[in-house]
C-alpha positions as a printed NumPy array, in Angstrom:
array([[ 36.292,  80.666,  91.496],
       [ 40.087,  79.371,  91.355],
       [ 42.681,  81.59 ,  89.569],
       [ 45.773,  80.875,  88.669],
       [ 46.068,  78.84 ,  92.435],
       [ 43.922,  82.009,  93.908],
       [ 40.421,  82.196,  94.979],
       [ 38.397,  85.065,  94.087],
       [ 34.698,  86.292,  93.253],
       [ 33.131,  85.581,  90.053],
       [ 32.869,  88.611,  88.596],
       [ 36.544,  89.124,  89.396],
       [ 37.638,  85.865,  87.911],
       [ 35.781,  87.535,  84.981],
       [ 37.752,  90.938,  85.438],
       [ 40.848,  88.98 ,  85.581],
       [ 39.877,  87.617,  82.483],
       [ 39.22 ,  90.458,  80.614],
       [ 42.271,  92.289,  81.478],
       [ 44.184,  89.438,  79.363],
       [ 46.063,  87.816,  82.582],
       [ 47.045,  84.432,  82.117],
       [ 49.03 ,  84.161,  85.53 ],
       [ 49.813,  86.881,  88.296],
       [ 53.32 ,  88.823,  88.509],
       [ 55.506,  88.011,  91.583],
       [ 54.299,  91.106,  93.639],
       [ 50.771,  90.523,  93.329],
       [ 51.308,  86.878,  94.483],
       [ 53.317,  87.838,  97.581],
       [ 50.705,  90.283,  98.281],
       [ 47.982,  87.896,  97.883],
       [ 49.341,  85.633, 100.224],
       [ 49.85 ,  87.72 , 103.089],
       [ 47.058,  90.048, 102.731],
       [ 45.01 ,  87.802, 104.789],
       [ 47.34 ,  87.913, 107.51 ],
       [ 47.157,  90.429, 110.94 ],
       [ 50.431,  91.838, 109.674],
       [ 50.616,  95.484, 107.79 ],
       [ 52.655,  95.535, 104.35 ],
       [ 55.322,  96.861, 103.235],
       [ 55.755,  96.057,  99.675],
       [ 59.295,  97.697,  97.546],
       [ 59.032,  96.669,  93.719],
       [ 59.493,  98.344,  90.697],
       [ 57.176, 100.031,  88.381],
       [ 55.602,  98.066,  85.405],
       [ 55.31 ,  95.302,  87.802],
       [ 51.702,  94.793,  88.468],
       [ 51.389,  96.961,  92.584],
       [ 48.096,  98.345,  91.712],
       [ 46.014,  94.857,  91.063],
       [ 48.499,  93.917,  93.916],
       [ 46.086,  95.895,  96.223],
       [ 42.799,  96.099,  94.318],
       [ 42.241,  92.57 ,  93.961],
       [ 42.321,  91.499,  97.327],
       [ 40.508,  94.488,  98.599],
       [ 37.653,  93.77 ,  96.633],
       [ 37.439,  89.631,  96.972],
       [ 37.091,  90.994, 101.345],
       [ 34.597,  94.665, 100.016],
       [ 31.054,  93.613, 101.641],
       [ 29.289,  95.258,  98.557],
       [ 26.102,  95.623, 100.516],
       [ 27.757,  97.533, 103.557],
       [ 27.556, 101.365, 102.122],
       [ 30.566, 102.096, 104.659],
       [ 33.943, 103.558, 103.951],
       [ 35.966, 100.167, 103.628],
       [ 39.306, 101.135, 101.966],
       [ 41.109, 103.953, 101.527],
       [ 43.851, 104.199,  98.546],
       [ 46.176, 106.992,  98.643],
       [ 48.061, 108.561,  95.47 ],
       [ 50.964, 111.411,  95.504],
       [ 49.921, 112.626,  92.068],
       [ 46.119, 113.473,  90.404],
       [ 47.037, 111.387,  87.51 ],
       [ 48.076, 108.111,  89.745],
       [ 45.02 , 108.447,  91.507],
       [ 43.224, 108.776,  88.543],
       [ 45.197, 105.595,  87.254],
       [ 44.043, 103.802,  90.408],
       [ 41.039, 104.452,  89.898],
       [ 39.601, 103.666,  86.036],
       [ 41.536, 100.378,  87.277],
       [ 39.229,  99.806,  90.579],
       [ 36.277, 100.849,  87.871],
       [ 36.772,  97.822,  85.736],
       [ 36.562,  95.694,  88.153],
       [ 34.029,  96.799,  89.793],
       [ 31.968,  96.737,  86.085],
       [ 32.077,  93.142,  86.553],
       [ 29.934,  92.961,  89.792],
       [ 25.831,  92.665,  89.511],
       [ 25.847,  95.018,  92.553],
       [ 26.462,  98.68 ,  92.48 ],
       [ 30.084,  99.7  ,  94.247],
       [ 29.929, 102.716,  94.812],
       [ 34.073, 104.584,  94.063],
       [ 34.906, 108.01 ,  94.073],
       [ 37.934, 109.701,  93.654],
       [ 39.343, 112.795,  95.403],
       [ 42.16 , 114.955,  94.003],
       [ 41.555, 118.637,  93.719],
       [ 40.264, 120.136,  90.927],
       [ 36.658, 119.223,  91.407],
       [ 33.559, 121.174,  92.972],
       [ 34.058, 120.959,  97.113],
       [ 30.173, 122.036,  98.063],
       [ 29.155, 119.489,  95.651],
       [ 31.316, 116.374,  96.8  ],
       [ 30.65 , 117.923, 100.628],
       [ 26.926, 117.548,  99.841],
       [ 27.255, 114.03 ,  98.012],
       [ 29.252, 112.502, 101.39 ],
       [ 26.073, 114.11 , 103.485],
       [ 24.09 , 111.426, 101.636],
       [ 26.166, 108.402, 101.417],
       [ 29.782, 107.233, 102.092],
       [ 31.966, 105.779,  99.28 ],
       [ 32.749, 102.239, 100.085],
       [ 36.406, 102.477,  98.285],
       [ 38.076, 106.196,  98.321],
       [ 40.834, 106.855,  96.197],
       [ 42.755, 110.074,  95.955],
       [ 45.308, 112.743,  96.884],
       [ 46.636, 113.009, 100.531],
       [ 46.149, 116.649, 100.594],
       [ 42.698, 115.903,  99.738],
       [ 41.803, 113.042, 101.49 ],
       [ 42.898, 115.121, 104.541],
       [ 40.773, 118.146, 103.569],
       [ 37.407, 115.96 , 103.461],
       [ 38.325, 113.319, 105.981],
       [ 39.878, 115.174, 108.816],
       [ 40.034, 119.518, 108.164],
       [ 35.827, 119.465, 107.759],
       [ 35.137, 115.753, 108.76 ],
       [ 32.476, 115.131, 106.582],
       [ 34.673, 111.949, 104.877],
       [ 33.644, 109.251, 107.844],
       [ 37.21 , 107.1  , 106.863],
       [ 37.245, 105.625, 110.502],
       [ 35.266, 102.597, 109.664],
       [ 38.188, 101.259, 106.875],
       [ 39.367,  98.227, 107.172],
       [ 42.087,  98.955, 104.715],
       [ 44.969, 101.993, 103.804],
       [ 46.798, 101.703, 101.04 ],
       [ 49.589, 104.343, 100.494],
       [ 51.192, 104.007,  96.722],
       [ 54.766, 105.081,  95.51 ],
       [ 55.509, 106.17 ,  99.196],
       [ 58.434, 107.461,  98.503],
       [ 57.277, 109.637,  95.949],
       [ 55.032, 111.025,  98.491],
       [ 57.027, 111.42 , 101.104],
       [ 59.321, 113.023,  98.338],
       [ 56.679, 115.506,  97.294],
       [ 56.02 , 117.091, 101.181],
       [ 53.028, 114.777, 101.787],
       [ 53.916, 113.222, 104.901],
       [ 52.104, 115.418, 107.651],
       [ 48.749, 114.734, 105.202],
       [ 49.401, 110.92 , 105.491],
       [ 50.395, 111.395, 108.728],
       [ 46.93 , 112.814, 109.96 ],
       [ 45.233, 110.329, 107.773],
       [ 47.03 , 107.23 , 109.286],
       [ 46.564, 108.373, 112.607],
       [ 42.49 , 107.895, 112.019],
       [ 43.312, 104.513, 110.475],
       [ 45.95 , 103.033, 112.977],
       [ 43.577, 100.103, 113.784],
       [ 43.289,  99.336, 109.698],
       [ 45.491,  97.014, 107.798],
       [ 47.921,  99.715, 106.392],
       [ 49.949,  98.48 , 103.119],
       [ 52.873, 100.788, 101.94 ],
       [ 54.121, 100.583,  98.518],
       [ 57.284, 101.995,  97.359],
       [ 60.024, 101.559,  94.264],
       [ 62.48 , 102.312,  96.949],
       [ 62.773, 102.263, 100.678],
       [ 65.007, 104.55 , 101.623],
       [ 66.027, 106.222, 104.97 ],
       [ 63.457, 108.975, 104.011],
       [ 60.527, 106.988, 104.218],
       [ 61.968, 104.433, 106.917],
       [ 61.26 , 106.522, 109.812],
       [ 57.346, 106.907, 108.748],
       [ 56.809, 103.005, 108.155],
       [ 58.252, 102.483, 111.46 ],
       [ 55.816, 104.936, 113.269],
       [ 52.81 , 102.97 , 111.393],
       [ 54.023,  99.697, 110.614],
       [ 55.208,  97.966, 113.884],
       [ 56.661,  94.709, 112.411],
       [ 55.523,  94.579, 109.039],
       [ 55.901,  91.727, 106.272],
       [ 58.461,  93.083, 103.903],
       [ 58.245,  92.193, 100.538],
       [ 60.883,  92.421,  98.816],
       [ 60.014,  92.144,  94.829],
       [ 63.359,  91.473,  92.972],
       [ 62.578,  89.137,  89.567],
       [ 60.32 ,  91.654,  88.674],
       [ 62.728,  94.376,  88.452],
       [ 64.203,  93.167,  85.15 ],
       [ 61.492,  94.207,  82.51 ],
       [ 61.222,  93.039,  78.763],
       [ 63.86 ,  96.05 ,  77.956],
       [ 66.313,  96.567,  75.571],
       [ 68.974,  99.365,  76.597],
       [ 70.474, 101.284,  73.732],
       [ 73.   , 103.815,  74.166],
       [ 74.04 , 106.321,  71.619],
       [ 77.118, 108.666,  71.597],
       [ 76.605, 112.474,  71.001],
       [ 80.384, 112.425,  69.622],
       [ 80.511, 116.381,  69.099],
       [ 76.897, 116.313,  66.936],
       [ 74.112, 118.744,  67.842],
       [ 72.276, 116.468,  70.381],
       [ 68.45 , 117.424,  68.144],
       [ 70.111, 116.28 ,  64.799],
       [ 71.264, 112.704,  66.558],
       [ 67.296, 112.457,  68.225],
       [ 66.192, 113.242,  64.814],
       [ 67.908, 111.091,  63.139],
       [ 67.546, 107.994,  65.564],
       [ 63.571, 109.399,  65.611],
       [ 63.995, 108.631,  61.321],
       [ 65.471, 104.824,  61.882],
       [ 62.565, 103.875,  64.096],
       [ 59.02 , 103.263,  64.057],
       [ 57.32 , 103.719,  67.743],
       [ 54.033, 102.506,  68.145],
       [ 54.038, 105.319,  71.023],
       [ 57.15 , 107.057,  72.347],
       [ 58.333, 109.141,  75.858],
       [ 61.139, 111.877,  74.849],
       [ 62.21 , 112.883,  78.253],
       [ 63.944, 115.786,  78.915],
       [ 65.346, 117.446,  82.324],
       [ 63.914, 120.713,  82.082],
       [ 60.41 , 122.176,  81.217],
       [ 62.234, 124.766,  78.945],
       [ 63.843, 121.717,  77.319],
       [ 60.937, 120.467,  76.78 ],
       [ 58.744, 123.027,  75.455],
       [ 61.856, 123.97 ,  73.375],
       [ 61.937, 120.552,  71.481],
       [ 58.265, 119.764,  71.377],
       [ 58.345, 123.325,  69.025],
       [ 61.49 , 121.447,  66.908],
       [ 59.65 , 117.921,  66.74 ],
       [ 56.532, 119.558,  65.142],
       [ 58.391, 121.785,  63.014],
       [ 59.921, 118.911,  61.142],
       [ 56.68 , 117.245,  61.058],
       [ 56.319, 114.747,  64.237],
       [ 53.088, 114.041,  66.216],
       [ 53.943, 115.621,  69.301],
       [ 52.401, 116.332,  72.733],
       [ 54.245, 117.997,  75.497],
       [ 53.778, 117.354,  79.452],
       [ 55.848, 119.524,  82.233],
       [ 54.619, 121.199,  85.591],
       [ 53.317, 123.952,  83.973],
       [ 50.227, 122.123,  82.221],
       [ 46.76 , 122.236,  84.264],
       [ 45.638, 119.382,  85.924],
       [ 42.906, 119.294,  83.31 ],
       [ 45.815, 119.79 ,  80.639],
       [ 48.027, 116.452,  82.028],
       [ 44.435, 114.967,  82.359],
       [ 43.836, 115.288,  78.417],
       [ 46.903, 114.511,  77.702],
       [ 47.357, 111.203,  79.331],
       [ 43.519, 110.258,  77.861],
       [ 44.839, 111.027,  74.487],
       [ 47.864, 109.266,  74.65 ],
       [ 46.105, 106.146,  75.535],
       [ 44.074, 106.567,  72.413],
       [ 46.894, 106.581,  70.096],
       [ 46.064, 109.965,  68.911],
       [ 49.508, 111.224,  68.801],
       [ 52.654, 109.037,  68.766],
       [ 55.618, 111.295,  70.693],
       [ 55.141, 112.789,  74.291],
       [ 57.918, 115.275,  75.647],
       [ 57.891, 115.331,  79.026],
       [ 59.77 , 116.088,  81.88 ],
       [ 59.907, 113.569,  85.071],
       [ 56.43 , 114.567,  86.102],
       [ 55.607, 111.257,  83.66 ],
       [ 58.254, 109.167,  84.691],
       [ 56.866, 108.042,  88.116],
       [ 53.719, 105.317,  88.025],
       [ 52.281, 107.159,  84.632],
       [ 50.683, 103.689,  83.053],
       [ 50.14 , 104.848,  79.136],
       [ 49.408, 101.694,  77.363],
       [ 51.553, 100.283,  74.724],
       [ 54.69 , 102.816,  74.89 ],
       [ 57.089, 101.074,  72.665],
       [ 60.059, 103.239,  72.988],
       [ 61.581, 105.646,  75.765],
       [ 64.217, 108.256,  74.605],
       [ 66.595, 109.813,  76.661],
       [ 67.51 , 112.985,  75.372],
       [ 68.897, 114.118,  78.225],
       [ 70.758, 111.7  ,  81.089],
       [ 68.755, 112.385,  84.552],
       [ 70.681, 113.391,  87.354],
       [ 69.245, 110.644,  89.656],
       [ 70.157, 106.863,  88.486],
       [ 66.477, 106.442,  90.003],
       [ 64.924, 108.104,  87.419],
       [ 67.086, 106.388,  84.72 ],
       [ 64.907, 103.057,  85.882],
       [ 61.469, 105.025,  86.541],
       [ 61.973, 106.394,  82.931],
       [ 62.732, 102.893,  81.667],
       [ 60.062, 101.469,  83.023],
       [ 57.153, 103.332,  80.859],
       [ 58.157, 100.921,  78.406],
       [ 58.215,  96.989,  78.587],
       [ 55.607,  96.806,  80.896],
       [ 53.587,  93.634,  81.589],
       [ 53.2  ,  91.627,  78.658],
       [ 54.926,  93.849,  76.188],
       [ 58.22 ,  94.456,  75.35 ],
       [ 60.276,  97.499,  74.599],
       [ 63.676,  99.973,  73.493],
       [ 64.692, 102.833,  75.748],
       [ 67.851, 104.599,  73.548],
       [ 69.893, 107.056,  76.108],
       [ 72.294, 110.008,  74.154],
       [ 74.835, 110.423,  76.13 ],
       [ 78.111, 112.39 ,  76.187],
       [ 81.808, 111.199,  76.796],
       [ 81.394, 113.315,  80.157],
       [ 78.206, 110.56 ,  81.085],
       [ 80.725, 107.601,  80.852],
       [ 80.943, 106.941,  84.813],
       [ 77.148, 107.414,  85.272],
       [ 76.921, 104.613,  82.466],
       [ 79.456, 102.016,  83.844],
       [ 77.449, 102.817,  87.429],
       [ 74.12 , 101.921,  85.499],
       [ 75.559,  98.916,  84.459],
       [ 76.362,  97.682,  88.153],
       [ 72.907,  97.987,  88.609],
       [ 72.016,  94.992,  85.997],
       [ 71.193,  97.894,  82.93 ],
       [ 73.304,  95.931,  80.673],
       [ 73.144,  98.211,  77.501],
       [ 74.106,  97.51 ,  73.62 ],
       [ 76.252, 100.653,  71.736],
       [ 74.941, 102.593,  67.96 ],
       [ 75.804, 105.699,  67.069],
       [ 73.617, 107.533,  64.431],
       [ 75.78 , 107.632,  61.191],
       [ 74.475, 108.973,  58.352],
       [ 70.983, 107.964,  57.711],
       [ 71.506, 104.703,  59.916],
       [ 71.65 , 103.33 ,  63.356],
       [ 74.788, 101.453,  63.035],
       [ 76.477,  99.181,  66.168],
       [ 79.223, 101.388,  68.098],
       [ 82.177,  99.762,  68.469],
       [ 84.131, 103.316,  70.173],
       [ 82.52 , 102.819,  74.036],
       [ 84.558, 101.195,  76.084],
       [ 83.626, 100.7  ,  79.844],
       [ 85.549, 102.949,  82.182],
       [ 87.666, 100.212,  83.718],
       [ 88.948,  99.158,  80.233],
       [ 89.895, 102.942,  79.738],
       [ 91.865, 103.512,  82.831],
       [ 95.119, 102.737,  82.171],
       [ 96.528, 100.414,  85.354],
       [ 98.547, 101.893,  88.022],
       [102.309, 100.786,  87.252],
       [103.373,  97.749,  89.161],
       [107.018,  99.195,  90.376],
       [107.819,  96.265,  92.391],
       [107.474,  94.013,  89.914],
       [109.651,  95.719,  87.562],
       [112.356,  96.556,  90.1  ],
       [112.687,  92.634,  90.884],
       [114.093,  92.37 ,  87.223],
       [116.943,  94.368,  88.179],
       [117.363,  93.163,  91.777],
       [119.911,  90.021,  91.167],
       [119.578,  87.463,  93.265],
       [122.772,  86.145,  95.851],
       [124.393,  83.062,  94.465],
       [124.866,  81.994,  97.872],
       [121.371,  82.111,  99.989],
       [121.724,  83.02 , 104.05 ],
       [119.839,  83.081, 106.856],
       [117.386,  86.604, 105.985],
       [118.394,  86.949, 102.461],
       [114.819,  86.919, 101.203],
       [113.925,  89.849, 103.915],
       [116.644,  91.651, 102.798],
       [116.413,  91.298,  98.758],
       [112.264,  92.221,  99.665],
       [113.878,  95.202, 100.99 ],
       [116.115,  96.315,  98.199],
       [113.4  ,  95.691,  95.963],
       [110.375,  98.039,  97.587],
       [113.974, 100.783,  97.406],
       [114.229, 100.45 ,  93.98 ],
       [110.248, 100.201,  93.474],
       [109.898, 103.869,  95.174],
       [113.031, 105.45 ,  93.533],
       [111.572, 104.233,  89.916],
       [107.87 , 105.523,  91.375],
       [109.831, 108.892,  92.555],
       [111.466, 109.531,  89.079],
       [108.11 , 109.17 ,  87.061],
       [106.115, 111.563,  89.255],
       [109.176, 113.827,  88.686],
       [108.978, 113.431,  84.662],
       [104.98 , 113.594,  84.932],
       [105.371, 117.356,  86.591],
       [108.798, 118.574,  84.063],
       [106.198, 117.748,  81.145]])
């Protein structure tokens, strides 16, 4: 059945369908035409821009559901990605008459009982951890992966980031004759050695459009305030169907969760010290609507998909202009739109103008009173640099020219002029130091 100019099954057509898609975002169409290729993929785009169905999709139009083999093997850095991953490979698969048969690995979870379930049958898609895919597929061998036909790795470089390269490495190493397809918000020099080990040659796709999500940037100044009372009042002036407070620090966090509820907000916190079984019930509330705020550190920044966050507040400026865009990009994602307000200090002013270069173009409010009012105080740094003195040009005012021009006279008045120019320079410095 034809889709939006691509072929698939019924029952994903139907899928497809159901998820509300009335055409495909950029990534998933460069994907879809290559994936049929010999080539491996390397795929950089940024989150909230569709990578997951990018992969799934085409995975499951080539799954042979009636061969009970290992067939494709999706790898996550976090528990709560791969859990992502998977509900999403679930819905599709709800579509099909036939049974496909999914499971998901990542920690947590019984061991004798999963080691017993693989003695009876292999899964035919395996999604998971590295550090457990490795455990099952090639510490105790009991996870027969050889026989894939496909390797996905997703947010590479947040694996790679998070010390997970020698478990990808000893999975990839089974899989070298698969079709291998990286994914990554970034390529950096980090991960650039690793894709070159694995994919020899790969088609790069480069995803740029889809970097620019339905986001308005808001900035607010501290301006001396207590940075709580100008989140509280910016938290009274708005009405989030479901908002991210992100803070840099777990004692941050756990700090202003205990302020939030005080005066009354619906809060939930999420930081590194929460179970996996915590985050788990967490994330499955948010996506109920049963609270409306979630504190978090950067643990929910990267490839978290709650659906429908409205708003993203930055109470505090990461340290990494990376995370600035992860952080953004909880909001605004597909078909929605959304507001990500940053408090920032005077001090932040250069890692603001920098943001800008990198197309964040931002509107100004300040909280005043019991309003969000338009800031007219920020200025961009260039605008408050003051420019460098142009000495020459002033010295030629007092350089007179000959009333009789000669063979080298320009040279020579030139001359006089750059003088004068580094006397004048020479004299300021000197009045600069006396006061």
């Amino acid at each position: 059945m034809i889709f939006d100019k691509y072929e698939f099954k019924d029952y994903l057509v139907k899928a497809i369908k159901d998820l509300g898609f009335t055409s495909f975002t950029s990534v998933q169409k460069e994907v879809f035409n290559e994936f049929n290729n010999k080539k491996n993929i390397l795929a950089k785009s940024k989150t909230g821009s569709g990578k997951t169905h990018a992969f799934l999709l085409p995975i499951f139009e080539n799954l042979n559901e009636e061969n009970y083999e290992t067939q494709a093997i999706i790898i996550s850095p976090t528990k709560e990605l791969a859990m992502q991953t998977y509900k999403v490979a679930q819905h599709l698969a709800s579509f099909c008459d036939k049974r496909i048969n999914i499971k998901l690995y990542s920690g947590g979870t019984d061991r004798n009982k999963e080691i017993e379930k693989l003695d009876a049958n292999m899964p035919q898609i395996v999604i998971g951890t590295p550090g457990k895919i490795k455990d099952l597929a090639v510490t105790l061998n009991v996870l027969k992966i050889y026989t894939a036909s496909y390797f996905v790795v997703d947010e590479m470089d947040m694996a790679l980031e998070n010390g997970f390269q020698d478990d990808i490495d000893a999975i990839a190493a089974i899989l070298k004759n698969s079709k291998m397809m990286f994914f990554s918000a970034t390529v950096s020099n980090k991960i650039l050695p690793f894709v070159k080990k694995y994919l020899d040659t790969p088609e790069y796709i480069n995803i740029l459009e889809d970097t620019k999500l339905n986001i308005k940037h808001i900035w607010i100044p501290l301006k001396h305030k207590e940075r709580y009372d100008v989140l509280k009042g910016l938290l009274n002036n708005i009405q989030p169907y479901f908002a991210i407070i992100f803070a840099n620090k777990k004692e941050t966090v756990i700090e202003l969760s205990k302020k939030l509820k005080t005066d009354g907000f619906d809060v939930y916190e999420m930081h590194g010290d929460l179970t996996a079984s915590e985050r788990k019930r967490v994330l499955a509330d948010a996506n109920k609507a049963k609270f409306q705020y979630l504190v978090a550190t950067d643990l929910a920044a990267r490839g978290i998909d709650i659906d429908g966050v409205s708003h993203v507040i930055q109470y505090e400026i990461p340290l990494d202009y990376e995370f600035y865009i992860h952080r953004s990009g909880r909001t605004g994602r597909m078909n929605y739109s959304g507001t990500v307000y940053t408090i920032y200090e005077e001090l932040d002013n250069e890692y603001l103008d920098n943001l800008a270069k990198k197309d964040v173009t931002p509107e100004y409010y300040e909280i005043k009173g019991d309003e969000i009012i338009p800031y007219k105080g920020r200025n961009t740094r260039a605008q408050r640099i003051k420019p460098k003195t142009n000495y020459e040009q002033i010295a030629a005012k007092f350089v007179p020219k000959a009333t009789k021009v000669t063979p080298g006279y320009k040279k020579a008045r030139q001359q006089v002029i750059k003088d004068v120019a580094k006397k004048m320079a020479v004299n300021d410095q000197k009045k600069k130091k006396r006061y």
